[in-house]
MDAnalysis code that builds the backbone (N, CA, C; Angstrom):
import MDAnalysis as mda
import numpy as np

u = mda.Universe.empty(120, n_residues=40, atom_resindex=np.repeat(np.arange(40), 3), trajectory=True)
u.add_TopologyAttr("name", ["N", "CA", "C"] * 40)
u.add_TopologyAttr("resid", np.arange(1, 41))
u.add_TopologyAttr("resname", ["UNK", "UNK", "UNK", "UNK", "UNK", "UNK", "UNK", "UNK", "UNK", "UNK", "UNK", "UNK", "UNK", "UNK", "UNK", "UNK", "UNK", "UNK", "UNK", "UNK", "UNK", "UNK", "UNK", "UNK", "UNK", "UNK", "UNK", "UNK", "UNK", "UNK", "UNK", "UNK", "UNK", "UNK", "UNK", "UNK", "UNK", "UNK", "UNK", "UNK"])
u.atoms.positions = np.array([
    [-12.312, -4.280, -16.709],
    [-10.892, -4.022, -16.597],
    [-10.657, -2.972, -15.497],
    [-9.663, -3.504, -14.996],
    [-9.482, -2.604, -13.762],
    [-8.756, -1.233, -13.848],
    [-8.609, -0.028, -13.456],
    [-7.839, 0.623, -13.486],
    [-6.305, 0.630, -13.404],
    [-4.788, 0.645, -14.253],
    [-3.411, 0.666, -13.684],
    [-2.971, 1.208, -12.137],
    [-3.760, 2.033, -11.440],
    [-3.272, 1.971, -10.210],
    [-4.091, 1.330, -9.176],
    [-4.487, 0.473, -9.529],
    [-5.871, -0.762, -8.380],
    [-4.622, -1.603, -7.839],
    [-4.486, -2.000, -7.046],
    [-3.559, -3.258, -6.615],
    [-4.638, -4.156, -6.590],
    [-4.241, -5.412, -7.479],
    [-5.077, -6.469, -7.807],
    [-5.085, -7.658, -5.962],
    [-6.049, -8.402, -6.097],
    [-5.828, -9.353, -4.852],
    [-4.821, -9.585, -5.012],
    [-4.302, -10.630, -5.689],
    [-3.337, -11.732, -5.794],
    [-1.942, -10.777, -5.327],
    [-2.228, -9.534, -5.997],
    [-0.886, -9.457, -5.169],
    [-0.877, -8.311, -4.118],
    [-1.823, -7.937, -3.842],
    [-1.945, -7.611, -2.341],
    [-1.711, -8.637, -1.349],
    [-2.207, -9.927, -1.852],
    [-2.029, -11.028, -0.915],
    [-0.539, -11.203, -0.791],
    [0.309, -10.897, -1.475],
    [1.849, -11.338, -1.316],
    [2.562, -10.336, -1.062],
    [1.650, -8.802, -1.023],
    [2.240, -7.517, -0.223],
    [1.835, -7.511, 1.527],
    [0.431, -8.054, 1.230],
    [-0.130, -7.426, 3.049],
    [0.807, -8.086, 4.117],
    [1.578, -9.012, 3.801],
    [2.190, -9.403, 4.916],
    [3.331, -8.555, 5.439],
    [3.708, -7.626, 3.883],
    [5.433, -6.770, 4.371],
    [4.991, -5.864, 5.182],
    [3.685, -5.527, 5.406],
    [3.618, -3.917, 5.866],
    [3.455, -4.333, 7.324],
    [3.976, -3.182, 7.653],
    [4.402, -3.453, 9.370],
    [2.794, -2.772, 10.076],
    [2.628, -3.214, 10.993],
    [1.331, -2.810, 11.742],
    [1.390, -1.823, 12.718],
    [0.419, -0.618, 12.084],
    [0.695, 0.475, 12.906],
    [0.515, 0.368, 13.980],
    [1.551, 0.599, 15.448],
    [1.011, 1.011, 16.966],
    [0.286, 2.161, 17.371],
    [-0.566, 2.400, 18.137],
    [-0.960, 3.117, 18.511],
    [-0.463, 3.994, 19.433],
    [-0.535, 5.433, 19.590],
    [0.720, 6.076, 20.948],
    [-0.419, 7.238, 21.519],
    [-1.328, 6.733, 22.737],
    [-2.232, 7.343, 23.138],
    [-1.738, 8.619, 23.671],
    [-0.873, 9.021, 23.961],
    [-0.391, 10.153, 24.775],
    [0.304, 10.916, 23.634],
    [0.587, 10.876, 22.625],
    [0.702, 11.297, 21.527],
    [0.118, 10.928, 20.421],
    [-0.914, 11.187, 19.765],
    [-1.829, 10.432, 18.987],
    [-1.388, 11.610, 17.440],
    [-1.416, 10.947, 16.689],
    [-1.098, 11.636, 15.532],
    [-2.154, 11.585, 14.252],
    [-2.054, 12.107, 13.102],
    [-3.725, 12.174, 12.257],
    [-3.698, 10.869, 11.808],
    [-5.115, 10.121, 11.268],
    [-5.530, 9.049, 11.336],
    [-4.688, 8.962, 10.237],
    [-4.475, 7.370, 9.963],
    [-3.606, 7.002, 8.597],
    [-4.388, 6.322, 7.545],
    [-3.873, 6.865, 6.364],
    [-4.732, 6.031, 5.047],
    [-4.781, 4.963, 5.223],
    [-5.666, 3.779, 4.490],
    [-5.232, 2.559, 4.228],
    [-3.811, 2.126, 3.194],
    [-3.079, 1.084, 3.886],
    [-2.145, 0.640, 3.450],
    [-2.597, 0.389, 1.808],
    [-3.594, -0.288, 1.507],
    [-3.777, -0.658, -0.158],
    [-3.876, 0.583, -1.083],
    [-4.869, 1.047, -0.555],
    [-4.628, 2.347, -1.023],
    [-3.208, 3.417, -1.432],
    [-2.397, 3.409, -0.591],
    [-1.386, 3.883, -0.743],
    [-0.442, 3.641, -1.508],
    [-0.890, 2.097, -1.401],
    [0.215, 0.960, -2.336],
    [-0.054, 1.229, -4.072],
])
């Protein structure tokens, strides 16, 4: 049994598409970012 805050596949699979994809801004670079699932 999984832990209540795991995001299961199935519905990561029907989240990963909302999240917008980070750009990169070399001349201003800012601290690395968590993973999206994780956060979720």
């Amino acid at each position: 049994m999984a832990a209540p805050w795991i995001v299961d596949d199935e519905l990561w699979d029907l989240v990963e598409p909302l999240i917008p994809v980070p750009t990169g801004n070399f001349r201003y670079p800012s601290r690395k970012r968590l993973p999206a699932r994780e956060c979720l």
